[in-house]
N, C-alpha and C positions, 0 to 999 in steps of 0.2 A: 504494500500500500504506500501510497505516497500521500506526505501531508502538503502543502502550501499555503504559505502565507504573504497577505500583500497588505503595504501601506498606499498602493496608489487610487491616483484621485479617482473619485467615482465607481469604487467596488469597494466602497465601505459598508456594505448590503451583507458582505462576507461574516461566515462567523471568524470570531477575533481568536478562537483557537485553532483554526486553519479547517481547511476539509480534507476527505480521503477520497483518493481515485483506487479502484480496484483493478487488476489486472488487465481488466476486459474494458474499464475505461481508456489506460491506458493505449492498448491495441487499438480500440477505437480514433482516438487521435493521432496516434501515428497513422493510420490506414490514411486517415485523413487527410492529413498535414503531407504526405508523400502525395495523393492523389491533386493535392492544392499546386503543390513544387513541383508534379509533372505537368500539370495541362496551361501553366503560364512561364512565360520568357526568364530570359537569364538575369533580364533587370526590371520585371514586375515588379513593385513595391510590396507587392499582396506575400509574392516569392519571398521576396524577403523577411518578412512577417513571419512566415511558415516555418524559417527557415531557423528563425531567431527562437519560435517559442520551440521546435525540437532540441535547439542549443541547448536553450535552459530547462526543458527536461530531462534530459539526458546526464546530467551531475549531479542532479534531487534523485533522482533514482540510485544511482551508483553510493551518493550517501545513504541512503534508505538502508542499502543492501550491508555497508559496509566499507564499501568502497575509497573512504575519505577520514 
């Protein structure tokens, strides 16, 4: 499971203990997040959106596991 937490503007809706993604959430947004960064250009902005929230799942998870 992964937790996360944010101080940014306008997702203070969030609970302030963070929430939990489950595996299958997880899968779900990468499936995603790959089919976003295949169907737009090398310099889509949206791309790089895509590209940026994989970035930073991918070290929340590795912490999670142990990894850090």
């Amino acid at each position: 499971m992964l937790r996360w937490h944010t101080m940014a503007d306008g997702l203070d809706w969030l609970p302030d203990d963070g929430v939990v993604l489950s595996s299958a959430d997880l899968q779900r947004i990468f499936v995603d997040l790959r089919a976003l960064i295949d169907g737009t250009g090398p310099l889509d902005a949206n791309r790089a959106h895509a590209v940026d929230i994989a970035i930073t799942i991918t070290p929340a998870l590795e912490r999670d596991s142990g990894g850090e």
